[in-house]
C-alpha positions in Angstrom: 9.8 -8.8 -24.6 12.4 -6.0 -24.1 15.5 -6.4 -26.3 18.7 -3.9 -25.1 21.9 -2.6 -26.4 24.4 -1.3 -24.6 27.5 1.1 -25.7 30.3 3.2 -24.3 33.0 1.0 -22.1 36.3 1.0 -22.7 39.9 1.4 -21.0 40.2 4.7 -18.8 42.9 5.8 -16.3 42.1 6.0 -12.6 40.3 10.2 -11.9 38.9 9.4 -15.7 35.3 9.4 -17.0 33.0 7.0 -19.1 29.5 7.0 -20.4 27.6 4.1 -20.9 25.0 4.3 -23.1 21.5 1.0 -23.5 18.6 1.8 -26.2 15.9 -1.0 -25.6 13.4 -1.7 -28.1 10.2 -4.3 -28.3 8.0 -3.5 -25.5 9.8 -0.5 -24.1 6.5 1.5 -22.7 6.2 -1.5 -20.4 9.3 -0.8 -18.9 9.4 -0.2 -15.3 12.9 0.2 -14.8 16.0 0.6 -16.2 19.5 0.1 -14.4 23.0 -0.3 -14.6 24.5 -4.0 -12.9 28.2 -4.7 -12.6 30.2 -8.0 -12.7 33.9 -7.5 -11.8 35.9 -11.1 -12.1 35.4 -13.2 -9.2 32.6 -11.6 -7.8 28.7 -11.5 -8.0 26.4 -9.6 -10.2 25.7 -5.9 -8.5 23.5 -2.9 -8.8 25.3 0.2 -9.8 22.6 2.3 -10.2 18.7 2.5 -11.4 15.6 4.8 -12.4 12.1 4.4 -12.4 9.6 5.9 -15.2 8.7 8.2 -12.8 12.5 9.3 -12.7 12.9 8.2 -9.2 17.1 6.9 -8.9 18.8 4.7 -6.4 22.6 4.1 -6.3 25.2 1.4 -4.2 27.4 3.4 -1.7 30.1 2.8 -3.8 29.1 4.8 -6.6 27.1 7.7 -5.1 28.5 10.9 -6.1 30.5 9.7 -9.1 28.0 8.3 -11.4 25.0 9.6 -12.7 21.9 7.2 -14.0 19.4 9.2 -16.7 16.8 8.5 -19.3 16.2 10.7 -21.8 13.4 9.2 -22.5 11.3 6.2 -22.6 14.1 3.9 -24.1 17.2 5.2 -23.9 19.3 5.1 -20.3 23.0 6.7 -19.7 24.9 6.1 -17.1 27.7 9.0 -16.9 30.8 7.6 -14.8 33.0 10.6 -13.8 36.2 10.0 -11.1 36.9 6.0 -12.0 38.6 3.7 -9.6 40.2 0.7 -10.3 37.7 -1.1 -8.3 35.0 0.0 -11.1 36.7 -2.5 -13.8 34.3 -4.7 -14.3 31.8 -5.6 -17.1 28.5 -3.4 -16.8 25.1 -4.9 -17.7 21.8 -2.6 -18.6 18.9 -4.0 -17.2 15.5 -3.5 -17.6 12.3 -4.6 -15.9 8.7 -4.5 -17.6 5.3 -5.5 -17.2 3.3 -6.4 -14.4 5.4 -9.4 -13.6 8.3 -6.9 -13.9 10.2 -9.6 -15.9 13.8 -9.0 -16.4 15.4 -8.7 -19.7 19.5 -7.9 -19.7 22.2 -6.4 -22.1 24.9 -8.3 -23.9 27.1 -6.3 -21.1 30.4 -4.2 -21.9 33.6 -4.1 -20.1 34.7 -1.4 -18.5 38.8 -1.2 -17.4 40.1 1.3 -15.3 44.2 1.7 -14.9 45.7 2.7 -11.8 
């Protein structure tokens, strides 16, 4: 199994930045992918953004050239959140899928507010 932590979140002002940090652990070179997912009250679970082992990235509209997913290395994924909306509040989930099944294994999630 994959286990992940998540850090980073907090209460920003709208135009502000955040950075999200998830360090997984157990089977982490059986990871396939590791991504960013989004809950905001009310609403269902969304992709923010992802990345493949191969470094490959894939972003919703709604965050494309405001957030940046990385891994800096085989465990470790950032997602930098520059130029926050209000409509970004939400909690934030790192996700990770591994194996040849490509199971899913989830954070603990972290809230992120942003103030107009």
């Amino acid at each position: 199994q994959v286990q992940l932590v998540e850090s980073g979140g907090g209460l920003v002002q709208a135009g502000g930045s955040l950075r999200l940090s998830c360090a997984a652990s157990g089977r982490i070179f059986s990871i396939n992918v590791m991504g960013w997912y989004r809950q905001a009250p009310g609403k269902q679970r969304e992709l923010v953004a992802d990345i493949s082992s191969g470094g490959s990235t894939n972003y919703a509209e709604s965050v494309k050239g405001r957030f940046t997913i990385s891994r800096d290395n085989v465990k470790n994924t950032v997602l930098q959140m520059n130029s926050l909306k209000p409509e970004d509040t939400a909690v934030y989930y790192c996700n990770a899928r591994f194996g040849p099944s490509d199971l899913r294994s989830w954070g603990q999630g972290t809230q992120v507010t942003v103030s107009s």
